[in-house]
Residue, then its C-alpha position, 0 to 999 in steps of 0.5 A: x900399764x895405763x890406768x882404768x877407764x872411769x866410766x862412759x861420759x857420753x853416748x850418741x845416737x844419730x837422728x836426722x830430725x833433730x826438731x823430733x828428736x830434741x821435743x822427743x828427749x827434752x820434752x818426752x823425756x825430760x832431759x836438760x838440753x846442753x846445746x844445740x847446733x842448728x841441724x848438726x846436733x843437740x846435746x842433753x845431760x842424763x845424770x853424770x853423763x852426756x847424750x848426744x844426737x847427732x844428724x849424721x849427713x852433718x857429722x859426716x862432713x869434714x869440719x871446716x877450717x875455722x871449726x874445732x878438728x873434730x874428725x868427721x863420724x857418723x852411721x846409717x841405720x838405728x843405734x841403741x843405748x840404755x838408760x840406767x833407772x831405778x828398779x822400783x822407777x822402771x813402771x812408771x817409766x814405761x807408764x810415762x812412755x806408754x801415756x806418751x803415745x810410745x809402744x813399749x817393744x820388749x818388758x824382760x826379766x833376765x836370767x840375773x832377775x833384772x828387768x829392762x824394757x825397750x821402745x823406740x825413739x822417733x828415729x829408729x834407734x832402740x832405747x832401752x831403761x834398765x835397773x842397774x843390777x842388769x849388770x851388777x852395778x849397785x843403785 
């Protein structure tokens, strides 16, 4: 039997302005900017975790004979991916955001009694802040 997975070390998003989404991540949101790679991808670290954006008419691409044989991926249409914050953060969260120019879509309270709030990032794709007991993880 194989061992159990750790945790989620990266996730991605797919955004084809990266210029939009790397100020919207970065500067919106605060996030420390590992790399970028010209009009393919900009990553940025989120706690122990990785965020990756990519441009997905790039990643589409088979890579070239000289580059790493990452294979080539992608997808259309909007993505989604959750931010774990502190349940006594989440307000000013959305206050940051909503100061930001952002519209929150969504502010729920769970049948579990955690709370989440949802918005969208300037490419399509939902984003979404919830306390970690949302699903029974601890602080």
């Amino acid at each position: 039997m194989a061992p159990a997975l750790e945790g989620i070390l990266e996730t991605a998003l797919y955004a084809e302005d990266l210029d939009r989404a790397e100020t919207f991540y970065g500067t919106v949101l605060g996030l420390q900017r590992i790399t970028r790679a010209g009009n393919r991808h900009v990553f940025f670290r989120c706690g122990d975790s990785v965020l990756l954006i990519f441009n997905p008419a790039e990643t589409m691409k088979p890579p070239a004979a000289d580059a790493l044989p990452v294979p080539p991926h992608g997808t259309n249409g909007h993505g989604h991916m959750c931010f774990r914050v502190a349940a006594e953060a989440l307000d000013a969260w959305k206050t940051k955001l909503e100061q930001a120019g952002v519209a929150i879509e969504a502010d729920i309270r769970w049948p579990n009694g955690a709370r989440s709030f949802y918005f969208r990032d300037p490419a399509g794709n939902s984003i979404e802040c919830a306390e970690p007991g949302l699903w029974a993880v601890e602080d």
